[in-house]
C-alpha positions as a LaTeX table, in Angstrom:
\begin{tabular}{lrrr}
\hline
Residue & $x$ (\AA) & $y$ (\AA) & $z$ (\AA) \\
\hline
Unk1 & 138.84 & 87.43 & 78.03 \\
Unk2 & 141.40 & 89.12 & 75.81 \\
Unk3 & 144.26 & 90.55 & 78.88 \\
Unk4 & 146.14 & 93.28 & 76.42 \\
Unk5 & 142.70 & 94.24 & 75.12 \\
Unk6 & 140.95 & 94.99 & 78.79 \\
Unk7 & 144.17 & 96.71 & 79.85 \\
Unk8 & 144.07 & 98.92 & 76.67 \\
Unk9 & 140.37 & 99.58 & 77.56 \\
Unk10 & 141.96 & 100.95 & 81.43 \\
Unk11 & 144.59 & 102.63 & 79.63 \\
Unk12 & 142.21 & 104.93 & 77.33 \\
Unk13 & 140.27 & 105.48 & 80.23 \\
Unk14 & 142.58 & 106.79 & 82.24 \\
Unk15 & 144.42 & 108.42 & 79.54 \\
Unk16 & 141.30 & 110.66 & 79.07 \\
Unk17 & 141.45 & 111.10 & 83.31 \\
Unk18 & 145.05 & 112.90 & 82.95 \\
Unk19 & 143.63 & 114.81 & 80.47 \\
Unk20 & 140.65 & 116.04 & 80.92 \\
Unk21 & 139.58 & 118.87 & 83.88 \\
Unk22 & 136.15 & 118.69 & 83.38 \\
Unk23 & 135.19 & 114.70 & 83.44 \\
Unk24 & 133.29 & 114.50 & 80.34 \\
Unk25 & 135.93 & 113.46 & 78.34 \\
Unk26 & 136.71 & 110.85 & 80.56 \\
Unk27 & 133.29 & 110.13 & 81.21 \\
Unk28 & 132.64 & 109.35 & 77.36 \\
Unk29 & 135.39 & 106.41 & 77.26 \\
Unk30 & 134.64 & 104.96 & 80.45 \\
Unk31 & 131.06 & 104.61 & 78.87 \\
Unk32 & 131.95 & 103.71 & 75.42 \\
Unk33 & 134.18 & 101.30 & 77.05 \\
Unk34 & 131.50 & 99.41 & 79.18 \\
Unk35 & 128.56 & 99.87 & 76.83 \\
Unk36 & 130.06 & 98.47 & 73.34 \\
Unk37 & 130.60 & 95.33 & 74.53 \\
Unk38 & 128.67 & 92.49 & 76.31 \\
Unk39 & 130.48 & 92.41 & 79.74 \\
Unk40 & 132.02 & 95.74 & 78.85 \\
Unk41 & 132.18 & 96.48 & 82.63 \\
Unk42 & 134.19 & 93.55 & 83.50 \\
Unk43 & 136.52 & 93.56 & 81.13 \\
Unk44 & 136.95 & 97.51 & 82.05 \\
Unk45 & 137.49 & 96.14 & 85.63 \\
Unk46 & 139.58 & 93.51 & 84.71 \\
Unk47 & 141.78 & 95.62 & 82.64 \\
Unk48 & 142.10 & 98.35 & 85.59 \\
Unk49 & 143.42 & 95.29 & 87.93 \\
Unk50 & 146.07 & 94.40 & 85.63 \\
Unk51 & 147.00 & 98.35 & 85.36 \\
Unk52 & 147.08 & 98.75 & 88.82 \\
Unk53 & 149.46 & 95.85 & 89.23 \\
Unk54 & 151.72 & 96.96 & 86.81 \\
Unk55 & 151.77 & 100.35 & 88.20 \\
Unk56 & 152.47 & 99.04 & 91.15 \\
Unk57 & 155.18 & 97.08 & 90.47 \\
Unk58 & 156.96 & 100.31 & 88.23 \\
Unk59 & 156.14 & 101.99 & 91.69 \\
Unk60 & 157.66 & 99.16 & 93.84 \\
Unk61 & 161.17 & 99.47 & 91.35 \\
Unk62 & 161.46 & 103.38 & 91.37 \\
Unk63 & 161.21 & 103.55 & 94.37 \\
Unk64 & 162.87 & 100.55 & 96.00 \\
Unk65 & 159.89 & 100.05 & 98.50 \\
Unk66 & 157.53 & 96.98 & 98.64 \\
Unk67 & 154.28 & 97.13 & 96.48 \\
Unk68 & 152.39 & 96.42 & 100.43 \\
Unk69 & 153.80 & 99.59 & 101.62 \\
Unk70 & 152.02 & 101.94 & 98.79 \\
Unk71 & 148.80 & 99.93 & 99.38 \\
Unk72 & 149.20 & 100.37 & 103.18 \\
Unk73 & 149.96 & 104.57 & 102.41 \\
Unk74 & 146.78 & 104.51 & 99.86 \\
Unk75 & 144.61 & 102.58 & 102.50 \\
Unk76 & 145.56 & 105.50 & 104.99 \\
Unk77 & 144.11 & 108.39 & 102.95 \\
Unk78 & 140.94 & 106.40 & 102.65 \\
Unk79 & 140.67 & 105.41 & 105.57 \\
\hline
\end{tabular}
């Protein structure tokens, strides 16, 4: 599996999320996304793990506190 390309995949995904109030925007790439390609919905998943990492660790230097301790505050609301 292609990293750069599954994490481009999560980035026009959620690109379309900031964007769009309604869903069906968004709802349109995540399904282009996972139906264009054999194992479209792993790669999709794939590519959102590697996004959330490096969001996390851009969180974890802006703000000075460890990646655990946004997990641990995200685990709380969904709790």
């Amino acid at each position: 599996m292609d990293v750069r390309e599954n994490v481009r995949r999560a980035i026009d995904v959620m690109t379309a999320w900031t964007s769009d109030s309604g869903y069906e925007f968004t709802w349109s790439r995540l399904v282009e996304n996972v139906v264009n390609e054999p194992d479209g919905e792993i790669m999709l998943l794939m590519g959102f793990v590697n996004l959330a990492g490096e969001l996390g660790i851009k969180l974890e230097r802006a703000t000075g506190q460890a990646m655990r301790s946004h997990l641990q505050d995200i685990a709380l609301k969904y709790h």
